[in-house]
LONU-842570 format. One record per residue (C-alpha): residue number from 1; residue in three letters; x, z, y. Coordinates in Angstrom, 1 decimal. Example, Ala and Ser with C-alpha at 12.3 -4.5 7.8 and 13.67 -1.06 7.14 Angstrom:
REM residues 2
1 | ALA | 12.3 | 7.8 | -4.5
2 | SER | 13.7 | 7.1 | -1.1
***
This chain:
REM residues 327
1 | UNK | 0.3 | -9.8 | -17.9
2 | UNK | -2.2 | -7.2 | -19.0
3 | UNK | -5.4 | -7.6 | -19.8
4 | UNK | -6.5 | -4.6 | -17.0
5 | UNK | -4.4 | -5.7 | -14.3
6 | UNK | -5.9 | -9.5 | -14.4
7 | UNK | -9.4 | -7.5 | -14.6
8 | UNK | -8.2 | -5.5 | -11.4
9 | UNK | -7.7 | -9.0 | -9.7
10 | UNK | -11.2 | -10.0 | -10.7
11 | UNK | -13.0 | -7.2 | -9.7
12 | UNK | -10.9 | -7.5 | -6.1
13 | UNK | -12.3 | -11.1 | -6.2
14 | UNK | -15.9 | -10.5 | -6.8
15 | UNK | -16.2 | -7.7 | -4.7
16 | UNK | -14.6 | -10.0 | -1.5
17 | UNK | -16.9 | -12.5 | -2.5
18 | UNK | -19.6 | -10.4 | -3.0
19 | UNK | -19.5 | -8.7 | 0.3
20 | UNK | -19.0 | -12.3 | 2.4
21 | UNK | -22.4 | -13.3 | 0.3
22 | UNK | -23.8 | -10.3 | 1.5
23 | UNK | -23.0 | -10.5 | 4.9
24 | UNK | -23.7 | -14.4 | 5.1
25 | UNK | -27.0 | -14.0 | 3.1
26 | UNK | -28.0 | -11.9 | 5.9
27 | UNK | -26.3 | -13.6 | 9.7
28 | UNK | -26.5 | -17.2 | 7.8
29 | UNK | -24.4 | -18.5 | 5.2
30 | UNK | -23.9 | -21.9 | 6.5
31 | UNK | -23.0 | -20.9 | 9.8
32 | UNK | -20.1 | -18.3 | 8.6
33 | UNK | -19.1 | -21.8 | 6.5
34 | UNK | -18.6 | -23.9 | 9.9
35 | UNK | -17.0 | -20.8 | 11.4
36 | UNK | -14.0 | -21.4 | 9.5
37 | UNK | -13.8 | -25.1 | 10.8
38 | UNK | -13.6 | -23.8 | 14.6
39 | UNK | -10.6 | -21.4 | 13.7
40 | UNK | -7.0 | -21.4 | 15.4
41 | UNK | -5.0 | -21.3 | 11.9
42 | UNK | -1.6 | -20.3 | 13.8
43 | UNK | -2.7 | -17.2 | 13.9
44 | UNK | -3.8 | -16.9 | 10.2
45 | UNK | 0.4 | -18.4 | 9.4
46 | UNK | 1.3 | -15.9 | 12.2
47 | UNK | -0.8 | -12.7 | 10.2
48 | UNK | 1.4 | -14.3 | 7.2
49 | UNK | 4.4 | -13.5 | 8.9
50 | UNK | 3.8 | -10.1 | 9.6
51 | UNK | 2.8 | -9.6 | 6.2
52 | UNK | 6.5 | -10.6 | 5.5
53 | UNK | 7.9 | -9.3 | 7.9
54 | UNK | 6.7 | -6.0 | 6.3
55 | UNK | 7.9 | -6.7 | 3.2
56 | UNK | 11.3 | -7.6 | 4.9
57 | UNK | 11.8 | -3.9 | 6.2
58 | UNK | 10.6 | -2.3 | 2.9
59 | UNK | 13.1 | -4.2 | 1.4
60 | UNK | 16.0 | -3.3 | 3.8
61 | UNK | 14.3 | 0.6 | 3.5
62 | UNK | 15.1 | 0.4 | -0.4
63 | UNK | 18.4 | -1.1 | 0.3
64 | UNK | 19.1 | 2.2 | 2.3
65 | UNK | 18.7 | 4.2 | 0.1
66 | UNK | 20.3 | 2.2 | -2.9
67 | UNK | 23.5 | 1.7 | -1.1
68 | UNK | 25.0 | -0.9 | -3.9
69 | UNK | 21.8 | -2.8 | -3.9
70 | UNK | 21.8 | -6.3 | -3.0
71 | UNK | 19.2 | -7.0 | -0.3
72 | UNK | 17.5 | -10.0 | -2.8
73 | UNK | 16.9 | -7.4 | -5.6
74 | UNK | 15.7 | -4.8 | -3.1
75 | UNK | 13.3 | -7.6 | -1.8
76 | UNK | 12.4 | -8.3 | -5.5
77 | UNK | 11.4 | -4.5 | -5.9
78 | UNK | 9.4 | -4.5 | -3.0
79 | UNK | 7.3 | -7.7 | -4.4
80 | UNK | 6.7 | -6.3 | -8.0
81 | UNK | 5.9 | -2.9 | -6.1
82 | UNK | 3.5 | -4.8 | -4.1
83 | UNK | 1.7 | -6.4 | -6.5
84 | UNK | 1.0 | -3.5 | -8.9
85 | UNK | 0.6 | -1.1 | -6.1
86 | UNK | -2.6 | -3.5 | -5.4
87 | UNK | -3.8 | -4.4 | -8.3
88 | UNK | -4.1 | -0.5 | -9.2
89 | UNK | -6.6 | 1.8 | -7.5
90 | UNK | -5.0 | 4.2 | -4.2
91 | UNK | -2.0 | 2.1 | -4.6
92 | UNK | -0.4 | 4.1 | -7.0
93 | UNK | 1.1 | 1.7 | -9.7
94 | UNK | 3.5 | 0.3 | -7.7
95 | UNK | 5.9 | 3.0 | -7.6
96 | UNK | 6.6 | 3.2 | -11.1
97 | UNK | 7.0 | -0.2 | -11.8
98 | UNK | 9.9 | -0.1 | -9.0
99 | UNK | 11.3 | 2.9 | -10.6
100 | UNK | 11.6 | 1.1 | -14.4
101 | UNK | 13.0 | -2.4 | -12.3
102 | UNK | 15.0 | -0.1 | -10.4
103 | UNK | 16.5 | 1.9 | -13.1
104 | UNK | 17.2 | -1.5 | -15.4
105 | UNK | 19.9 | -2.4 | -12.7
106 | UNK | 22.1 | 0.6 | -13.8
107 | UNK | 20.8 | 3.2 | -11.5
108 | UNK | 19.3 | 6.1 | -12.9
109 | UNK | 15.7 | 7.0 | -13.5
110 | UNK | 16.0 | 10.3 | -11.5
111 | UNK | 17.8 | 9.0 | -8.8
112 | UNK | 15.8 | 5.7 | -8.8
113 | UNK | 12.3 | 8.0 | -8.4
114 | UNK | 13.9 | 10.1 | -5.8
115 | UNK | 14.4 | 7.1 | -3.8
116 | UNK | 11.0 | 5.7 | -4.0
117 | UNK | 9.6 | 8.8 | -3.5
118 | UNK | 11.3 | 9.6 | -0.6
119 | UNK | 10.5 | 5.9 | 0.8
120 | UNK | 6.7 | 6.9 | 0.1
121 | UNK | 7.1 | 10.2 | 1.4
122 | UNK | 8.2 | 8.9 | 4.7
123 | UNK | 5.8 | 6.3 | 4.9
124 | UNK | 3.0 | 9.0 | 4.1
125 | UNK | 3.9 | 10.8 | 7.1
126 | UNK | 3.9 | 8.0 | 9.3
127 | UNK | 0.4 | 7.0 | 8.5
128 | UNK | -0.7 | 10.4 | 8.4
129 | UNK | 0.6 | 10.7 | 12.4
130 | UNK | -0.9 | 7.5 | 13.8
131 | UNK | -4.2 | 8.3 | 11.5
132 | UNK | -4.1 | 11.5 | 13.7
133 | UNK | -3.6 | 9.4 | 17.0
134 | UNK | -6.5 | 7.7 | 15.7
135 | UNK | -9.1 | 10.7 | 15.0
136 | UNK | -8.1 | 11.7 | 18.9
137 | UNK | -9.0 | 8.4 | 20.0
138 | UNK | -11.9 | 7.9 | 17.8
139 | UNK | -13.7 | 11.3 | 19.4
140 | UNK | -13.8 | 9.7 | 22.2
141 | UNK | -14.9 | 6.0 | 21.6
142 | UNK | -16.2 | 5.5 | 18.1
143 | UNK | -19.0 | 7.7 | 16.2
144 | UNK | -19.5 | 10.9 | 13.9
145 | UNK | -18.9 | 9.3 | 10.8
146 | UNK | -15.9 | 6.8 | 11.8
147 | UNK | -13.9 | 10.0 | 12.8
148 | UNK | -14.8 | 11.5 | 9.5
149 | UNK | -13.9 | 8.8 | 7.4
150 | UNK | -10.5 | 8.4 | 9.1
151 | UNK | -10.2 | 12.5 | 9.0
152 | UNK | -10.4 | 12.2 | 5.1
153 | UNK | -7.9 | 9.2 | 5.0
154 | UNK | -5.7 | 11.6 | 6.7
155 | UNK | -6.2 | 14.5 | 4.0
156 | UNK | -5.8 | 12.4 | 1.2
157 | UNK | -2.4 | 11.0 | 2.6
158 | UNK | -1.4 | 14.7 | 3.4
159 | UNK | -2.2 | 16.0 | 0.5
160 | UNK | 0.6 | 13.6 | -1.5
161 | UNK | 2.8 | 14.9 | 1.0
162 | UNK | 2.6 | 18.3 | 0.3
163 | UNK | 2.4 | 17.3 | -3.6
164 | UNK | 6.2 | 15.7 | -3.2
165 | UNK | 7.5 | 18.7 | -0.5
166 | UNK | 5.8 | 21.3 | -3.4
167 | UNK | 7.8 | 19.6 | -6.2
168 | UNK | 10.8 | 19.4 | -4.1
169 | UNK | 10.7 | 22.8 | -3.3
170 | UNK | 9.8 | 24.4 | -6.6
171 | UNK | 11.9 | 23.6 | -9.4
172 | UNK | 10.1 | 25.2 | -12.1
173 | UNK | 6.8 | 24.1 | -11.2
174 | UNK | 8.3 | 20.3 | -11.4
175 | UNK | 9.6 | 20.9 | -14.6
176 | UNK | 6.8 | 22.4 | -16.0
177 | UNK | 4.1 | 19.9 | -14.8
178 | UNK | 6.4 | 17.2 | -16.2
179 | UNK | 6.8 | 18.7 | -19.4
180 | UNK | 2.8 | 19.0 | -19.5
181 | UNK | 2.1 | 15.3 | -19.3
182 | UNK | 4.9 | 14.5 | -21.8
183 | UNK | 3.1 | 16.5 | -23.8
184 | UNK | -0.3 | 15.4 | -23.0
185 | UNK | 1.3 | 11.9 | -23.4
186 | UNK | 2.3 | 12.8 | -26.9
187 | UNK | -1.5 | 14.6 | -27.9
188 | UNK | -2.6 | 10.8 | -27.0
189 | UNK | 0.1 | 8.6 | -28.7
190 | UNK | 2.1 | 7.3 | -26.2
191 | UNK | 4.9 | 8.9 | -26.9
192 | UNK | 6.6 | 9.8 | -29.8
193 | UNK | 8.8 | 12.8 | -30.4
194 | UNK | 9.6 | 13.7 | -27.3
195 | UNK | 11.5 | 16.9 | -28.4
196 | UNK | 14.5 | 15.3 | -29.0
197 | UNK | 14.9 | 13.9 | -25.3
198 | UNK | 13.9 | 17.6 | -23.3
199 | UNK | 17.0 | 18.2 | -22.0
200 | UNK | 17.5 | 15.0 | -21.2
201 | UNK | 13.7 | 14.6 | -19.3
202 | UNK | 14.4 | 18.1 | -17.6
203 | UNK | 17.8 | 17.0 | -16.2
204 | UNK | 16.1 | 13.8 | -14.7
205 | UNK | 13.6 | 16.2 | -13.1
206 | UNK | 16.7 | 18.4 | -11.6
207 | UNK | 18.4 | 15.5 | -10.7
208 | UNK | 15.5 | 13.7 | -8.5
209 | UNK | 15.1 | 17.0 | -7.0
210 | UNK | 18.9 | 16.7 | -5.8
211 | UNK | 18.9 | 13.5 | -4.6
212 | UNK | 15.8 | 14.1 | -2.5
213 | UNK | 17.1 | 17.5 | -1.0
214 | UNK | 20.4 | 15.6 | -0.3
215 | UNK | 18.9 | 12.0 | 1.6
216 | UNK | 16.2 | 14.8 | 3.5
217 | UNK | 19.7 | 16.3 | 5.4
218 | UNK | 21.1 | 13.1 | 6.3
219 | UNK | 19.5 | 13.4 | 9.6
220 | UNK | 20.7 | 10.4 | 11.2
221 | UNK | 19.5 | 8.5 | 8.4
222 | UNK | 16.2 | 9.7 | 8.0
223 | UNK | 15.4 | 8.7 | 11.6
224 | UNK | 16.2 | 5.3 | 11.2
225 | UNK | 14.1 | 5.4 | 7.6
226 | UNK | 11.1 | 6.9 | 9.6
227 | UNK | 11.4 | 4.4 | 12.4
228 | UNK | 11.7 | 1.6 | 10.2
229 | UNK | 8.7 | 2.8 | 8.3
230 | UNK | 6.7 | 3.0 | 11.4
231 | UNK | 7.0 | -0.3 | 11.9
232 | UNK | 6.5 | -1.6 | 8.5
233 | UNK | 2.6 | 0.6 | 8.4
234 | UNK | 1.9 | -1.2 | 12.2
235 | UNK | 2.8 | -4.8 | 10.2
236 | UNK | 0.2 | -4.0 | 8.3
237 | UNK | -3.0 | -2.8 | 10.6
238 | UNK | -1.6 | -5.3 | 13.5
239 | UNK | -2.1 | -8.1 | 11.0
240 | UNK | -6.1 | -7.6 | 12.1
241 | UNK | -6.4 | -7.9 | 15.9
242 | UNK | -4.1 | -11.2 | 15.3
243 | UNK | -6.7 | -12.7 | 12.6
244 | UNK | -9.7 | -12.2 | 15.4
245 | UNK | -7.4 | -13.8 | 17.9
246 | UNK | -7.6 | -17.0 | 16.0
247 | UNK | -11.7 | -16.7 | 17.4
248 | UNK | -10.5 | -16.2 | 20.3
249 | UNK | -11.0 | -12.5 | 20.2
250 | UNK | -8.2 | -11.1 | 22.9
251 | UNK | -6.4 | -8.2 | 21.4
252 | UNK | -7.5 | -5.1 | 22.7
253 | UNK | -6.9 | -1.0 | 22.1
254 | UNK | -10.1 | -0.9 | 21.0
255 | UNK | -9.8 | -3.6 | 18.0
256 | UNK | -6.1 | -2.0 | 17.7
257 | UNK | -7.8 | 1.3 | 17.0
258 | UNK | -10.7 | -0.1 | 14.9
259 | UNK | -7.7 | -1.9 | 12.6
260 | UNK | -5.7 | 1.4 | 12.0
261 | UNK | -8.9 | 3.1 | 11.3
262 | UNK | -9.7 | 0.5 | 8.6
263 | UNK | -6.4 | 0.5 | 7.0
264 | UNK | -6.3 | 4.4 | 6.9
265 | UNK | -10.0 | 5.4 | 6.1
266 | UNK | -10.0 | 2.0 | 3.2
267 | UNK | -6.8 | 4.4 | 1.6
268 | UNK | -9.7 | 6.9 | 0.0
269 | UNK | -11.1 | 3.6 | -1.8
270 | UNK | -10.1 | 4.1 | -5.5
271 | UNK | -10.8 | 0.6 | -6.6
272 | UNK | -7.8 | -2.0 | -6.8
273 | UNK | -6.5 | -3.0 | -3.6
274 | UNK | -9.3 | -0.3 | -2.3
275 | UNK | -11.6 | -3.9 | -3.0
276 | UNK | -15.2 | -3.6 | -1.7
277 | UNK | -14.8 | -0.3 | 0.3
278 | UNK | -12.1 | -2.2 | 3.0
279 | UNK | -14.4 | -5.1 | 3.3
280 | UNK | -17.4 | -2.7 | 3.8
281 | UNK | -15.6 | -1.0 | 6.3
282 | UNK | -14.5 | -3.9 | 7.8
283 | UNK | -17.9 | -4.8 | 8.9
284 | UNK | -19.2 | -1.4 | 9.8
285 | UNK | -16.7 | -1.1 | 12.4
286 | UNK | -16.5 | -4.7 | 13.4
287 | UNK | -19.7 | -6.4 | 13.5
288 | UNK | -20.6 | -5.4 | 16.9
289 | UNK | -17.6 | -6.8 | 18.6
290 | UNK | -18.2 | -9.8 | 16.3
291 | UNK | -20.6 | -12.8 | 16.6
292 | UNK | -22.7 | -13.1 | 13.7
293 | UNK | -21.3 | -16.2 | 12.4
294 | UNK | -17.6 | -14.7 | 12.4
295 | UNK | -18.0 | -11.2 | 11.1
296 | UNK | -17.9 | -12.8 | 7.0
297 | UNK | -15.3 | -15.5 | 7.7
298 | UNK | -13.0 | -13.2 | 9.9
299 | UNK | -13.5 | -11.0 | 6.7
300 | UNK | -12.2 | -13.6 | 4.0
301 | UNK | -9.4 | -14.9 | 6.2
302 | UNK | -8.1 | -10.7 | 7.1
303 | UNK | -8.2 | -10.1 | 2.8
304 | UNK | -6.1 | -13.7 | 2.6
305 | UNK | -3.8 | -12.2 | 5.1
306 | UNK | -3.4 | -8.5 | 3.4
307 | UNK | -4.2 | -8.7 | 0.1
308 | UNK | -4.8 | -12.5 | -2.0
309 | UNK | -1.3 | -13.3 | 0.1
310 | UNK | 0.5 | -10.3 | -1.6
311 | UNK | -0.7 | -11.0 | -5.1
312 | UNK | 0.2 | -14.3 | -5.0
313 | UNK | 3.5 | -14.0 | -4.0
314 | UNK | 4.0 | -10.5 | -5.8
315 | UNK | 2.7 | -12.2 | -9.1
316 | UNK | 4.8 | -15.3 | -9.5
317 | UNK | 7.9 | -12.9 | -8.6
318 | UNK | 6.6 | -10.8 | -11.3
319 | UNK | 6.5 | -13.8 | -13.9
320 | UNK | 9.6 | -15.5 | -12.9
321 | UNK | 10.9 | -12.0 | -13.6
322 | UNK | 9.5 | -11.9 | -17.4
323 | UNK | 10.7 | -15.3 | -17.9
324 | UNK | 14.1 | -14.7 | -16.6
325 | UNK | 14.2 | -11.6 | -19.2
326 | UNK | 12.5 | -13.7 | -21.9
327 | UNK | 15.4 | -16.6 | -21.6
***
């Protein structure tokens, strides 16, 4: 694995650790210790089941859209996707690590990123909505700055949405900003002549253009995508209100609310994983429905959940994969 993506876990690490220091240093580190010995853990393997749950209908998603996909190797994208998507800051290197998987089982590269990028395109528009529903409800309940922050979570979703729907819509202007970073990719070494494959690069560009025009009119299909989608982005803010419930916290709109508004706000983060800034925001919105004692430990066992979960499982798919290509 490379050297920056095991540095990416680290920094994830130490900035968890440093923020349940932080917040034990000042409500009492041995107390947020002893916490942990007085929680339910059903509900920590119940959080663990959403998370898979998730990855379960990104799978099937994927599987949608691939028709001749088997549902393990769509499950196996999702995984590596996972992993690289967290270990790299907004989530962004998971998508082309699915696309080079993707594209190794026969199906090609322009088709391949049309896929994902219609999955993510999808999925941007669902949390852009409910982050919506959650600015109207956050007027009204929660302060000035948590309607801000969740307002520029919204903007910075939206704006990859109108990046894809530009590209989609203007031909030339996804050509030419392609042909730009092959070239800037050249000025820097990574890629050597890359004259001889233009026509080759430009007809991938027209042909995930096609592909994405042609699943966007398949109305019936798109629906059950976008529904699907919805409920894989409530997996993941859900996965919250159940962790307090093992304090015995009952599940509330409020803490529903204050979960989407972390998962959405946490999205402008651009550390790995969005480390650091979700724990911070974790206790800004929390820690006054939250005893002292439980604000840290709530903390760690939510990242567990979420995040440390993901990577583990994502990583030794990722290594079984490099061995099985190795052998």
């Amino acid at each position: 694995m490379k050297k920056k993506y095991i540095f990416s876990f680290l920094f994830a690490f130490i900035a968890t650790l440093t923020v349940f220091i932080l917040i034990s240093g000042i409500k009492g580190f041995t107390s947020s210790i002893q916490s942990f010995l007085g929680y339910n853990y059903l509900f920590l393997f119940l959080g663990l089941f959403i998370i898979t749950i998730k990855w379960i209908i990104e799978s099937l998603i994927i599987k949608l859209l691939l028709n001749n996909m088997l549902f393990k190797h769509s499950l196996k994208f999702t995984l590596i996707g996972q992993f690289y998507s967290y270990l790299t800051p907004f989530y962004t290197g998971g998508q082309p690590f699915q696309i080079l998987y993707i594209s190794k089982y026969g199906i090609d590269p322009g088709q391949a990123t049309a896929m994902i990028l219609f999955k993510t395109f999808i999925f941007q528009i669902n949390m852009a909505l409910l982050g919506l529903i959650a600015v109207i409800y956050s007027i009204y309940h929660f302060s000035y700055t948590v309607t801000i922050g969740i307002t520029l979570g919204i903007l910075l979703n939206s704006l990859a949405i109108f990046l894809i729907l530009f590209y989609v819509i203007n031909q030339k202007a996804a050509i030419n900003t392609t042909l730009f970073f092959v070239k800037f990719l050249k000025k820097i070494g990574l890629l050597k002549n890359p004259e001889k494959h233009i026509d080759e690069i430009i007809f991938k560009v027209k042909t995930f253009i096609d592909v994405f025009r042609m699943e966007s009119r398949k109305i019936f299909k798109m629906i059950f995508i976008f529904v699907l989608s919805v409920i894989q982005f409530s997996c993941s803010f859900l996965v919250l209100p159940i962790i307090l419930k093992g304090f015995g916290k009952n599940i509330s709109l409020k803490i529903v609310f204050k979960s989407l508004i972390t998962q959405v706000t946490s999205s402008i983060v651009p550390t790995p994983g969005t480390s650091g800034g979700a724990e911070s925001i974790f206790y800004l919105l929390f820690s006054d429905i939250l005893s002292p004692e439980r604000i840290s430990s709530s903390l760690i066992l939510w990242r567990l959940t979420t995040y440390y979960y993901v990577l583990l499982v994502g990583g030794i798919v990722v290594l079984l994969n490099h061995k099985y290509k190795k052998a």
